[in-house]
C-alpha positions in Angstrom: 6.3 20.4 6.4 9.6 18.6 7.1 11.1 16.2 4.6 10.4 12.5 4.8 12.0 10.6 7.3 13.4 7.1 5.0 14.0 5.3 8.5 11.1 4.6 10.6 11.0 6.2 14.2 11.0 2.8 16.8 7.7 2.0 17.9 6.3 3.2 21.2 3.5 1.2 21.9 2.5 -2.6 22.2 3.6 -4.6 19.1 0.2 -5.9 17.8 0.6 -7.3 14.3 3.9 -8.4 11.9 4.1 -9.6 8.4 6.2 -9.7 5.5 6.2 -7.9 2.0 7.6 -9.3 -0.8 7.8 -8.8 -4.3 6.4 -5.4 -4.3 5.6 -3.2 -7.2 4.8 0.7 -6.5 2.9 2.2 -9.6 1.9 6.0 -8.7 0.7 8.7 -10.7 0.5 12.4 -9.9 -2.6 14.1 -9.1 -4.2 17.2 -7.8 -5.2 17.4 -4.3 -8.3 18.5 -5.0 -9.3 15.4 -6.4 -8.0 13.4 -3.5 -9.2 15.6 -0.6 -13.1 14.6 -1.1 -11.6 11.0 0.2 -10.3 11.4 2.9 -11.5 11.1 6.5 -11.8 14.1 9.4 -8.6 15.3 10.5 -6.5 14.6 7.3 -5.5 16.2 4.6 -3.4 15.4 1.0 -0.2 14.9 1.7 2.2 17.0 -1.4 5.6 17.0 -2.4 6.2 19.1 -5.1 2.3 20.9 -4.7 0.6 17.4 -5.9 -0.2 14.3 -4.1 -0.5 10.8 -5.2 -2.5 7.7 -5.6 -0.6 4.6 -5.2 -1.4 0.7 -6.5 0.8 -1.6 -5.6 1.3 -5.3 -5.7 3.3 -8.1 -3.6 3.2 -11.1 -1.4 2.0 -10.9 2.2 4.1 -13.7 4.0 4.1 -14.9 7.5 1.5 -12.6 8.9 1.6 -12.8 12.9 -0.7 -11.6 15.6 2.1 -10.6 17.6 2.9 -12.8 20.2 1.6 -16.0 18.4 3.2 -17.6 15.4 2.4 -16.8 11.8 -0.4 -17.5 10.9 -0.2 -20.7 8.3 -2.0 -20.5 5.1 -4.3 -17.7 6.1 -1.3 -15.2 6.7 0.3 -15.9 2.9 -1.4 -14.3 0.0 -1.1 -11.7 -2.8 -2.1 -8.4 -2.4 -3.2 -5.1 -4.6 -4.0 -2.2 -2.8 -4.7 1.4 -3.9 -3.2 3.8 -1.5 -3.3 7.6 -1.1 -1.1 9.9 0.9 -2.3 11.6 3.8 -1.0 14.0 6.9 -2.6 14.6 10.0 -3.4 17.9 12.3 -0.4 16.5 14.5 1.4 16.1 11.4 1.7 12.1 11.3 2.3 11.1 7.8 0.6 7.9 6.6 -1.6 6.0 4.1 -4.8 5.8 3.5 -6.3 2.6 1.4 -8.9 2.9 -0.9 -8.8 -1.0 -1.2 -7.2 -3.8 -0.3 -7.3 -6.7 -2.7 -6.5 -10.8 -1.0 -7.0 -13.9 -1.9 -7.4 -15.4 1.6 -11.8 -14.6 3.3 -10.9 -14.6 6.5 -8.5 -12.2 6.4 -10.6 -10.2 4.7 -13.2 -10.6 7.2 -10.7 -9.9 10.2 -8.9 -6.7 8.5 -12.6 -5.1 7.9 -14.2 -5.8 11.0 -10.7 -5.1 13.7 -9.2 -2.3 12.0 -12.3 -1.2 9.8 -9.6 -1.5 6.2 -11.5 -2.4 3.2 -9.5 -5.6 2.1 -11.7 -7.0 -0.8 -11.7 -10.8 -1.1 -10.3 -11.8 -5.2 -9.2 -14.6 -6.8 -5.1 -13.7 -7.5 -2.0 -14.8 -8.4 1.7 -13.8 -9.0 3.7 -15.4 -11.6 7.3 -14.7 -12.6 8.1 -14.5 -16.6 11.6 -14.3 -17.6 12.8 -10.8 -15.7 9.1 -9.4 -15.7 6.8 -10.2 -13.0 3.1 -10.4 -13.6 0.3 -9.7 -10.8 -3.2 -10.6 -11.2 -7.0 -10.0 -9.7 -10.4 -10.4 -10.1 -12.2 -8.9 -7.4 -14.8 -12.2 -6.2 -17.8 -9.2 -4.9 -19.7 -6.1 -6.2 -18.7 -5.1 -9.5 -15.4 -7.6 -9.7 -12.8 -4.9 -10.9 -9.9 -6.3 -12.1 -6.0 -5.9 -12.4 -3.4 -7.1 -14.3 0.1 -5.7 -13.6 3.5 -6.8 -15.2 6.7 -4.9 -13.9 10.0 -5.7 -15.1 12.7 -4.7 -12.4 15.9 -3.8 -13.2 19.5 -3.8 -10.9 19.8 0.1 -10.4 19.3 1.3 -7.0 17.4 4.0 -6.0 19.7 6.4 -4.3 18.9 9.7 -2.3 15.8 10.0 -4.1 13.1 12.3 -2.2 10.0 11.1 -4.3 10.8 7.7 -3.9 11.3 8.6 -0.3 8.1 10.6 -0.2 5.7 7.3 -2.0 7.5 4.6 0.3 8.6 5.9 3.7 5.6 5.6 5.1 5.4 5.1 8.9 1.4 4.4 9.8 -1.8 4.0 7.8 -4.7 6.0 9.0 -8.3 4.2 9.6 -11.7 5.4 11.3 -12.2 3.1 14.3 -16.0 3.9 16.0 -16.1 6.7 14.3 -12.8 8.5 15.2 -9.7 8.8 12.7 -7.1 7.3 14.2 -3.4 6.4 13.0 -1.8 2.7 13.4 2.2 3.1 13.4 4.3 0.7 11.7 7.8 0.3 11.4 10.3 -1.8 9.0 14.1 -1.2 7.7 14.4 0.9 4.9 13.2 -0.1 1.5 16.0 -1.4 -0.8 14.5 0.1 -3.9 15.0 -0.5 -7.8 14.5 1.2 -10.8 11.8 -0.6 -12.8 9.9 -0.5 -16.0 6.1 -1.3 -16.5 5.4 -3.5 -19.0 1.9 -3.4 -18.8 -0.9 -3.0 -17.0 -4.7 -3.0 -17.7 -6.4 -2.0 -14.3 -9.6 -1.3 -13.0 -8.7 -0.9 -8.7 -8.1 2.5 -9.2 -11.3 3.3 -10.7 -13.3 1.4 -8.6 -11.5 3.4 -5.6 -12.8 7.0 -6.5 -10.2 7.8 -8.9 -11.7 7.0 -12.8 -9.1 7.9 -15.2 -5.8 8.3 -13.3 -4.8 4.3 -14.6 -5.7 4.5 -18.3 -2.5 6.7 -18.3 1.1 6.0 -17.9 2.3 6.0 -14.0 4.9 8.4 -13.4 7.1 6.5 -11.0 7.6 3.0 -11.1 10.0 1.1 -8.2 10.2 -2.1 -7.2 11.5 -3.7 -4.1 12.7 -7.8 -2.9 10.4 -6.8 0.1 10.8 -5.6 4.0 9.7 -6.7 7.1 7.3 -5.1 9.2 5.9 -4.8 12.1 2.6 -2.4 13.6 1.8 -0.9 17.1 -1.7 -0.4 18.7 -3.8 2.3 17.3 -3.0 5.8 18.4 
C-alpha cells in the first residue's frame, strides 16, 4: 500500500456539499484489526500503518455548512460535532473513513445526513467552551441509551512536521457509506491540516463504547493533535 498522500487529489466530480472545521481535536488509540474488521461494510477492509489500525473521536465546530451552489445554511449548518471514526481501504484502494457515529446538536441535520447519505449523525445536546489554553467539548446524546462525552484538550504551539502517523489519522480524502445497499465512497478535498502537538487533559467518554469498541477510551489515547480547522468541500458519491 502506498504512503498517505497529506494533499488531497482535486475533485473530479460535481461539488455537492462544503463546510468548515474548526477547533478540532483528534484523540486515536491503537487497535487490532481484528477488532475493527467485524465493522466494517462489504468491500473494505482495516486500514494499517505500522500492522494496527485505529479508531478515531474527534471533536470541533461545523461552520457554514453549504449545499453547494446555495449559501450556507444559517443556523442549521453551525454546530458541534463528536464523531467516532475508523480507517478503512477499499478493493480499488481508496482510503477513507468510516463513522461509527456522528454526534450534533442541530435535528435536522441529523435527519438529512441519515436519510441522503445513510451517516449515523446522532442528535445531542453539546457545547464547546474555551478555559484558559485548554478547550473543553461536551455531549449528551438526546436518543437510545444517551452516551456521553466530555473532552478537554490543551493545544500547544509545536507544529507537526513530516510526521507519517499524523499523516496516516488526518489525510483523509473520502468517507465510505452504504447507499441502497452498495458501499460506496464520497470524495472530499481541503488544504492540508495545519497540525499541533497537544496534550489531553481529560476525558471521560462513552461514544466509543457505544460505537462497537468497549474499552479502547477508558485508556490513555496514543496520539493527540489538534488543528485551528480546514475548509472542505465533497463530490457526488462514487
Amino acid at each position: 500500500m502506498d504512503p498517505i498522500q497529506p494533499v488531497a487529489t482535486p475533485l473530479s466530480g460535481r461539488v455537492i456539499l462544503s463546510q468548515d472545521w474548526v477547533r478540532v481535536s483528534f484523540l486515536h488509540w491503537r487497535v487490532s484489526s481484528d477488532v475493527v474488521a467485524p465493522l466494517l461494510p462489504p468491500g473494505t477492509r482495516p486500514d494499517e500503518l505500522d500492522g494496527s489500525s485505529w479508531v478515531g473521536l474527534i471533536a470541533f465546530r461545523m461552520e457554514r455548512f453549504t449545499l453547494v451552489p446555495g449559501p450556507a445554511l444559517p443556523y442549521i449548518g453551525d454546530f458541534p460535532e463528536i464523531n467516532v471514526r475508523l480507517y478503512t481501504v477499499d478493493d480499488e484502494g481508496r482510503r477513507g473513513v468510516l463513522f461509527r457515529s456522528l454526534e450534533a446538536s442541530r435535528v435536522l441535520t441529523v435527519l438529512g445526513a441519515r436519510t441522503v447519505m445513510n451517516v449515523p449523525y446522532q442528535w445531542a445536546r453539546m457545547s464547546i467552551r474555551r478555559s484558559d489554553d485548554a478547550i473543553d467539548y461536551r455531549s449528551t446524546r438526546l436518543t437510545g441509551d444517551r452516551p456521553s462525552s466530555r473532552i478537554v484538550v490543551r493545544p500547544t504551539r509545536q507544529a507537526v512536521v513530516d510526521d507519517p502517523l499524523a499523516d496516516f489519522l488526518t489525510a483523509r480524502w473520502g468517507m465510505h457509506t452504504v447507499l441502497r445497499g452498495r458501499t460506496r465512497f464520497v470524495p472530499n478535498e481541503h488544504e492540508p491540516w495545519p497540525l499541533r502537538r497537544a496534550s489531553l487533559v481529560s476525558l471521560d467518554d462513552e461514544l466509543v463504547a457505544a460505537g462497537g469498541l468497549p474499552g479502547v477510551a477508558s485508556r490513555p489515547p496514543d496520539s493527540v493533535l489538534y488543528s485551528p480547522g480546514v475548509h472542505a468541500r465533497f463530490a457526488m458519491p462514487q
